[in-house]
C-alpha positions as CSV (number, residue, x, y, z in Angstrom):
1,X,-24.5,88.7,-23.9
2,X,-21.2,87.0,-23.6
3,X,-21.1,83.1,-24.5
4,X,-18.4,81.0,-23.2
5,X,-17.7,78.3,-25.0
6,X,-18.5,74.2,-24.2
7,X,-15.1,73.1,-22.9
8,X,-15.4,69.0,-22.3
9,X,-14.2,67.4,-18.5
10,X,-10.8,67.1,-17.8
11,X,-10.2,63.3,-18.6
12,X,-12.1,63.6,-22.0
13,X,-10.0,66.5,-23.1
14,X,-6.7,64.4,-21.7
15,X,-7.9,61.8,-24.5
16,X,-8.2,63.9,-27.2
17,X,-5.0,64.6,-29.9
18,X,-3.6,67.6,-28.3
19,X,-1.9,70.1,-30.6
20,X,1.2,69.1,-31.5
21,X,0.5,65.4,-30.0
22,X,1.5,62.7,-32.2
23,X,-0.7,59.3,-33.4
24,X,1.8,57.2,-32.0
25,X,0.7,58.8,-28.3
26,X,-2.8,57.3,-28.6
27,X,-1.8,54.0,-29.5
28,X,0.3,54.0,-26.5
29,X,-2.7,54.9,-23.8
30,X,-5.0,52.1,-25.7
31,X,-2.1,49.2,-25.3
32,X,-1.7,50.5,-22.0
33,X,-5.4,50.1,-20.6
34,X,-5.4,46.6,-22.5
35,X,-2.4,46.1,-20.2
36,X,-4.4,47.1,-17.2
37,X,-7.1,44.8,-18.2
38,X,-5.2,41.6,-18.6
39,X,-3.1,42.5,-14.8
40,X,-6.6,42.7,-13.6
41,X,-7.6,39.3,-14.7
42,X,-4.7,37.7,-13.5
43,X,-5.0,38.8,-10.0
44,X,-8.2,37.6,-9.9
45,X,-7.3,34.0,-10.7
46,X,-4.6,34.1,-8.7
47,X,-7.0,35.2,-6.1
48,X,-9.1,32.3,-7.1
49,X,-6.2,29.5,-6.8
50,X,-5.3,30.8,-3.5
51,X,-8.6,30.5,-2.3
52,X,-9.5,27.2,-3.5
53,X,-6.2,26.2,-1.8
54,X,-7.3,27.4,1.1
55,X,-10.0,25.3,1.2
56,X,-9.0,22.3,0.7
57,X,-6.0,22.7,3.1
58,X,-9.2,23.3,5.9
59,X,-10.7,19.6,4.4
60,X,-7.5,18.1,4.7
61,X,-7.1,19.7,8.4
62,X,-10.7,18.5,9.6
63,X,-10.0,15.3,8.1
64,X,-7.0,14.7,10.3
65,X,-8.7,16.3,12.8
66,X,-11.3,13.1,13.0
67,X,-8.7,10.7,12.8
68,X,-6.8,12.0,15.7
69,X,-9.8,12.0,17.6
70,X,-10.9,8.8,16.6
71,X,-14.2,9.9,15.0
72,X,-15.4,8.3,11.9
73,X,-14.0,10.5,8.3
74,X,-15.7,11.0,5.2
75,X,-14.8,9.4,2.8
76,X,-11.4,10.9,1.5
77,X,-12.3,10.9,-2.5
78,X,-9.5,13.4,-4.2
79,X,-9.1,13.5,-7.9
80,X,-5.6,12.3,-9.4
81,X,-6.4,13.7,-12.5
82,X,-8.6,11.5,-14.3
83,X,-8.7,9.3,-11.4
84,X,-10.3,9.1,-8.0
85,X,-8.8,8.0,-4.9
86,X,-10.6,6.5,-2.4
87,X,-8.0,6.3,0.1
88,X,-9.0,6.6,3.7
89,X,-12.6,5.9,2.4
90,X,-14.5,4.0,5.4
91,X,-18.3,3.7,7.1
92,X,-19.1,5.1,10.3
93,X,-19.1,1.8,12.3
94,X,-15.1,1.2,10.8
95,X,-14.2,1.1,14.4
96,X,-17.0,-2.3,14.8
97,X,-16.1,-3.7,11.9
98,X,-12.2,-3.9,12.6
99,X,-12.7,-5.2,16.1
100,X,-14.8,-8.2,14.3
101,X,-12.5,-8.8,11.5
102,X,-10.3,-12.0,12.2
103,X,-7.1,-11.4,11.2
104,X,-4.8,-13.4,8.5
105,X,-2.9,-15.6,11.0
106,X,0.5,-14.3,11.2
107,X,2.0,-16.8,13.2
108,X,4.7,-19.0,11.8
109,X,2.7,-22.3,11.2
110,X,4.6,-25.7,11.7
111,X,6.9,-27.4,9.2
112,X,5.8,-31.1,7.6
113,X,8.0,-34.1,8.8
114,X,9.2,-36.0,6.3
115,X,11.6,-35.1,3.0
116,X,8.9,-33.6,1.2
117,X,6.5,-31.3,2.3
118,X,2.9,-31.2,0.6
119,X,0.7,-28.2,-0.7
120,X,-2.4,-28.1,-2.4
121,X,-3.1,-24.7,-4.0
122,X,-6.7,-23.3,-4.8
123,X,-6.9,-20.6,-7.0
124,X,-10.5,-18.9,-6.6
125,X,-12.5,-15.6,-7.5
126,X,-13.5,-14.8,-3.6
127,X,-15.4,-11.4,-2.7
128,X,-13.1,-10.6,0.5
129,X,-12.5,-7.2,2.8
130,X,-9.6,-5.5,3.1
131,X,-10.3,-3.0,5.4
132,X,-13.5,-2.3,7.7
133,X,-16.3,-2.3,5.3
134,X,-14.6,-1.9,2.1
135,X,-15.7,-4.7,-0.3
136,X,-13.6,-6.2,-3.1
137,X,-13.5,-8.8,-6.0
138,X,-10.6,-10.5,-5.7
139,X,-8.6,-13.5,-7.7
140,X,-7.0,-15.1,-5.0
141,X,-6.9,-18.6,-2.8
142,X,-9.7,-20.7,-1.4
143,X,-8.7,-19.0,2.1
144,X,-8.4,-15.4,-0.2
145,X,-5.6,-13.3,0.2
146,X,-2.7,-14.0,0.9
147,X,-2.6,-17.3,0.0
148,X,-1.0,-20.0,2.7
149,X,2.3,-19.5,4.0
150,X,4.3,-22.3,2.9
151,X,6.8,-23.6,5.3
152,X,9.4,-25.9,4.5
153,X,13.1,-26.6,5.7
154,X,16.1,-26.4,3.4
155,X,16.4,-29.2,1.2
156,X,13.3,-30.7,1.5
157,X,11.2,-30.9,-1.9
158,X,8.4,-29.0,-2.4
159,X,5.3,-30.9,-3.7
160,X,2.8,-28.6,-5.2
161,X,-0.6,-29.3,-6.5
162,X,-2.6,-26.0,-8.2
163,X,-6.0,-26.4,-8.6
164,X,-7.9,-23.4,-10.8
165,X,-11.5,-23.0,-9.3
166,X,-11.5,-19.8,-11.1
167,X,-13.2,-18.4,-14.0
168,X,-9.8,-17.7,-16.6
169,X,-6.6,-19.3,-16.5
170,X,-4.0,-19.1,-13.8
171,X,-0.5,-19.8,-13.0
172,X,1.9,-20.0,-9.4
173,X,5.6,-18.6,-9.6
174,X,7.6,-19.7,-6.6
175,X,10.8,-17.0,-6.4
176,X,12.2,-19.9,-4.4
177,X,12.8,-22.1,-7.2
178,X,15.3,-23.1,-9.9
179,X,13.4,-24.3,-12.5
180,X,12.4,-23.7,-16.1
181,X,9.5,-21.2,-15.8
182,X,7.8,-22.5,-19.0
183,X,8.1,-26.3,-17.9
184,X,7.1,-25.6,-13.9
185,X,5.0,-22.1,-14.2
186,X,2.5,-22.7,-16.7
187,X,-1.4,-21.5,-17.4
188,X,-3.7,-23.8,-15.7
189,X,-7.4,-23.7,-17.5
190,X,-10.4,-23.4,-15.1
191,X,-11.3,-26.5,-13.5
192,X,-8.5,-28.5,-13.9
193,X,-5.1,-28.6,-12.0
194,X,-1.5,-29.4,-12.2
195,X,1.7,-31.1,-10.4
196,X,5.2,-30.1,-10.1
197,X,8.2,-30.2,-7.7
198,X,11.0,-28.1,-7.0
199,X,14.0,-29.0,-3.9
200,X,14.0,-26.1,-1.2
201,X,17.8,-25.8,-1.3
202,X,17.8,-21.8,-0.7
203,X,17.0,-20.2,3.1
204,X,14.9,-17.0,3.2
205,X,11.7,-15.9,2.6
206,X,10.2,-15.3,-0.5
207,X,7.0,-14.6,-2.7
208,X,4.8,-17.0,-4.6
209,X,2.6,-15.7,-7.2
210,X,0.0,-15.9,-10.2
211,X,2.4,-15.4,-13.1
212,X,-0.6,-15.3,-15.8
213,X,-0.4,-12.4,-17.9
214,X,-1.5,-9.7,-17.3
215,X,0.8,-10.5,-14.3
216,X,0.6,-6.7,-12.6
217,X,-2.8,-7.6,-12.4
218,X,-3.2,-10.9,-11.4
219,X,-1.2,-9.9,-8.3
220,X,-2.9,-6.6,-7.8
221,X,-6.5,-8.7,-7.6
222,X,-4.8,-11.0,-4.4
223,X,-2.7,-14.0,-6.1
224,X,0.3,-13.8,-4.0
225,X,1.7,-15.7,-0.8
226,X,5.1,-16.3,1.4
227,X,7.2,-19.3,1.6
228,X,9.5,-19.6,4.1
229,X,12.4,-21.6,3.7
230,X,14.0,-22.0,7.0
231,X,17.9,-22.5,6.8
232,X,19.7,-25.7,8.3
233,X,19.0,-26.4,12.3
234,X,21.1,-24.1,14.7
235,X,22.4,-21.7,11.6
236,X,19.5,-18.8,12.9
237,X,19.9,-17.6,16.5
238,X,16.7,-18.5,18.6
239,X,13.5,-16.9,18.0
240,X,10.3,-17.0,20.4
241,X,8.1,-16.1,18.0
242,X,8.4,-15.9,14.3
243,X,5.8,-13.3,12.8
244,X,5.3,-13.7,8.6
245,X,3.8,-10.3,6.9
246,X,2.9,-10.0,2.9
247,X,2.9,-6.4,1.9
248,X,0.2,-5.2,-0.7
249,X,-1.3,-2.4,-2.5
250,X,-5.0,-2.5,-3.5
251,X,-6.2,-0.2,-6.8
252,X,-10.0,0.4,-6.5
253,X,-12.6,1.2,-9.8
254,X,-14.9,2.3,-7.1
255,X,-15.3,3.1,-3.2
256,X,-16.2,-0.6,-1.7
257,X,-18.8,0.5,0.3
258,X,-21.6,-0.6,-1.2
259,X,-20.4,-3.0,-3.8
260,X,-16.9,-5.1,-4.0
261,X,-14.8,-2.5,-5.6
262,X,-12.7,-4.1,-9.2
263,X,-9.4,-3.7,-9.8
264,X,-8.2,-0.2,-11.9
265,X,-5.6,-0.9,-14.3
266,X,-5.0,3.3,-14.9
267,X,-3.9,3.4,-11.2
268,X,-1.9,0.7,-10.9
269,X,0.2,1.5,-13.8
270,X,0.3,4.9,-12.0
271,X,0.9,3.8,-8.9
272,X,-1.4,5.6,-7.1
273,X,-2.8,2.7,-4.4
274,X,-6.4,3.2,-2.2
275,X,-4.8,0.3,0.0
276,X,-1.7,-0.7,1.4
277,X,-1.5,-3.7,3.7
278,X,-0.3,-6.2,5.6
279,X,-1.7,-10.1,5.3
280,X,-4.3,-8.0,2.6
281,X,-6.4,-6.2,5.3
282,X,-5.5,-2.5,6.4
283,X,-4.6,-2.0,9.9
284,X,-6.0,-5.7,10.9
285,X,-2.9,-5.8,13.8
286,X,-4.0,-2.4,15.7
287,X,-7.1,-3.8,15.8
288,X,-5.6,-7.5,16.8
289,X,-1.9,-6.7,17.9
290,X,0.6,-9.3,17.3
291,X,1.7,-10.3,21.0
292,X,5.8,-11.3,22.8
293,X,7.2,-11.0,26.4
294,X,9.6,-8.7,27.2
295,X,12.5,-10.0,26.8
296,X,11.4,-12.1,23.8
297,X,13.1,-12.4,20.6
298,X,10.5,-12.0,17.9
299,X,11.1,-13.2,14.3
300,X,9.4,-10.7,11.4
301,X,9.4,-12.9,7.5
302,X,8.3,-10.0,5.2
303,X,7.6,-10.5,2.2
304,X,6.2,-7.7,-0.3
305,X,4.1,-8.5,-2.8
306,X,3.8,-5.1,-4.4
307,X,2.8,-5.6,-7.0
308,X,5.0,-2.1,-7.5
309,X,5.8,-0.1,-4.1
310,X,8.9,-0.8,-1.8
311,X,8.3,-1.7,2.3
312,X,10.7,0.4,4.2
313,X,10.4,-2.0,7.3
314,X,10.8,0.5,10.7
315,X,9.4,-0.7,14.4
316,X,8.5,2.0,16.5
317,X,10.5,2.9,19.6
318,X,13.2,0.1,18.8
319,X,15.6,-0.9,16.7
320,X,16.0,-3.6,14.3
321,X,18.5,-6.4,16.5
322,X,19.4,-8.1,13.2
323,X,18.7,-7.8,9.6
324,X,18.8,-10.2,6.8
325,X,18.0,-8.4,3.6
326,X,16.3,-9.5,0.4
327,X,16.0,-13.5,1.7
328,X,19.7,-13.7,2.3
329,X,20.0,-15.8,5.4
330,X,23.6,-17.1,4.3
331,X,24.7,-13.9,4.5
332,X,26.0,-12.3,7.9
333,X,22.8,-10.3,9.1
334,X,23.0,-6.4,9.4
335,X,23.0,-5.2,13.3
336,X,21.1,-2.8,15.1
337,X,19.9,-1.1,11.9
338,X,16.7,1.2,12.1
339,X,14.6,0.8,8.5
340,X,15.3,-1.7,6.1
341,X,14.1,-1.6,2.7
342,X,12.2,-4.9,0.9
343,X,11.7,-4.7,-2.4
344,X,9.1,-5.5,-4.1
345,X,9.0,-9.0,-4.9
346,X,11.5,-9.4,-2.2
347,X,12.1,-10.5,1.3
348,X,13.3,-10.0,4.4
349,X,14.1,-11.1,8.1
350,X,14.0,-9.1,11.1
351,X,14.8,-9.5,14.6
352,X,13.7,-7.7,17.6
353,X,14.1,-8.0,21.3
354,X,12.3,-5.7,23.5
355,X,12.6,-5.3,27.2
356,X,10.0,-2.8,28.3
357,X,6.5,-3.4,27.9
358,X,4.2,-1.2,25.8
359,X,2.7,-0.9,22.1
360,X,5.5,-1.1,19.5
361,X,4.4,-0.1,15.7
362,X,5.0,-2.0,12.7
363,X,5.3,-0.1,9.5
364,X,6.7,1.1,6.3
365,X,8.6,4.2,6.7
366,X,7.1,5.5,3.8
367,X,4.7,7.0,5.6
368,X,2.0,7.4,2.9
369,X,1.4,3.6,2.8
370,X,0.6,3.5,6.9
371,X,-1.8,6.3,5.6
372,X,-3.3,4.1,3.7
373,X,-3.0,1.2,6.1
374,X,0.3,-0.9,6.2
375,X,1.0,-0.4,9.8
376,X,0.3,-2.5,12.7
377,X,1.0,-3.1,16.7
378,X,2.7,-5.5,18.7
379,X,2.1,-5.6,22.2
380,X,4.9,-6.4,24.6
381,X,3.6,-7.5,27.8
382,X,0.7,-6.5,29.7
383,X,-0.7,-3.7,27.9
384,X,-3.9,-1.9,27.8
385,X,-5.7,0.3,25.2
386,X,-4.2,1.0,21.8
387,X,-2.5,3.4,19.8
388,X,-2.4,4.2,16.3
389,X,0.6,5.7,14.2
């Protein structure tokens, strides 16, 4: 009987040394299916990433898909690396809780006769909202934040009495005034209170704050306010209405929902705000829309408090009639100019006249803060229903 010898399958004999085949041939096949291996892997993260992406680009659509509609998000936690925003976070009755909010009063208030105009100053650890539902601890003013606007004419003297009802020292810096800092802007202990005087003699508007170290957050927790030094009778063109707004950021430890959030001292120095505002409260003029007549010239005093972020002031559907930038009212204003930009710690005046009734957004042109809130309405005329930008 004839035997035919075993002969092994085709792709076992293709990796056996072949006569005449050299060593270096099988090294060469093994690096190759390592290769094959590791190409593998790598298309399956990539795989991975793209799908994770994926994902949370269909969160981020549904999410906008709420707010367009008006329906209630979920709360819009992301991670930042080691932090967590809470930006957009709000309860299901936001819409209830806005409506009842009542708004920082925006309008101008009246000046004090006399050559020297009198404020007393309360600095207090308030719990305070600053948007619907969301809780925080705040250091701020008796009134919380932001503090009183301060209205005084040029050259009248500013009488000032700080009194700290708070738990750790405080201070007020007025950027209106020429004085030694360390004479005029000094700690004030809890319970007690202080005196000084400074003379009004530059027009604008500008900020007033805590100046107690840490000073980023001092302002960050709500210590910060407007004065309004209006220039010499007849130098301004006549206003209607005169508006005053105090941009902010807000940097949360926590949500606010259930608890008054604390301040978050890894965010700020990032930068990476939950809030922005106007007068402290997100969105509180949609809600409550500032209100002229067409035809009316309205007067905007911004100030922005930051503590760190720019306001890139911008109304909606208009433009800007006159401009005075960074408090300069001695200046000749800028004219029909769409966005201006206050810094922070700066200010600015704005005129606008608007002829056609209808809803006119405020807002910073940087649109990630009206994301997060610094945006409001005002309503020329007549109008019903609101809007949202």
């Amino acid at each position: 009987m004839t035997t035919t010898p075993y002969a092994p399958p085709a792709a076992v004999r293709a990796q056996q040394p072949q006569p005449g085949s050299s060593p270096l041939v099988g090294v060469a096949a093994v690096l190759l299916g390592v290769l094959v291996a590791v190409l593998g892997f790598l298309a399956l993260l990539m795989w991975a990433d793209s799908h994770d992406a994926r994902n949370a680009a269909d969160r981020a659509a549904a999410r906008a898909t709420a707010a367009t509609h008006g329906m209630p998000a979920a709360p819009a936690t992301a991670q930042l690396g080691e932090l967590t925003s809470y930006a957009g976070t709000a309860p299901s009755n936001a819409a209830e809780l806005a409506a009842r909010h009542v708004p920082y009063p925006a309008a101008m208030p009246a000046l004090q006769a006399g050559t020297v105009a009198h404020f007393d100053l309360v600095l207090k650890d308030v719990r305070m909202q600053i948007a619907p539902g969301i809780k925080y601890s705040a250091w701020a003013w008796a009134g919380g934040a932001p503090g009183p606007v301060i209205h005084v004419r040029q050259g009248q003297t500013v009488d000032i009495t700080p009194r700290n009802d708070g738990a750790i020292p405080h201070s007020v810096d007025f950027h209106a005034a020429r004085v030694a800092p360390n004479v005029y802007f000094k700690d004030v202990n809890p319970g007690h209170s202080y005196h000084f005087r400074f003379k009004a003699n530059d027009p604008g508007v500008f900020m007033y704050h805590c100046g107690t170290k840490p000073v980023l957050m001092h302002i960050a927790n709500g210590m910060y306010g407007a004065i309004v030094v209006e220039p010499r009778r007849a130098v301004l063109p006549h206003a209607d209405r005169n508006y005053v707004l105090v941009a902010s950021e807000w940097y949360l430890g926590s949500d606010g929902l259930s608890k008054p959030a604390q301040f978050n001292m890894t965010k700020a120095h990032a930068r990476q705000p939950d809030w922005m505002t106007f007068n402290a409260y997100a969105g509180e003029y949609v809600a409550h829309p500032l209100t002229a007549k067409p035809g009316e010239t309205v007067r905007f005093w911004v100030v922005d408090a930051g503590p760190s972020i720019d306001t890139d002031f911008h109304i909606v559907g208009t433009i800007l009639n006159r401009a005075w930038v960074d408090a300069g009212l001695g200046s000749k204003p800028l004219a029909n100019v769409q966005t201006v930009g206050v810094p922070a710690g700066g200010g600015g005046v704005f005129d606008v006249k608007i002829d056609k009734p209808g809803l006119y957004p405020f807002v910073s042109h940087a649109f990630a803060a009206v994301d997060q809130g610094q945006v409001g309405l005002l309503k020329v005329g007549h109008v019903s229903g609101t809007m949202s930008h």
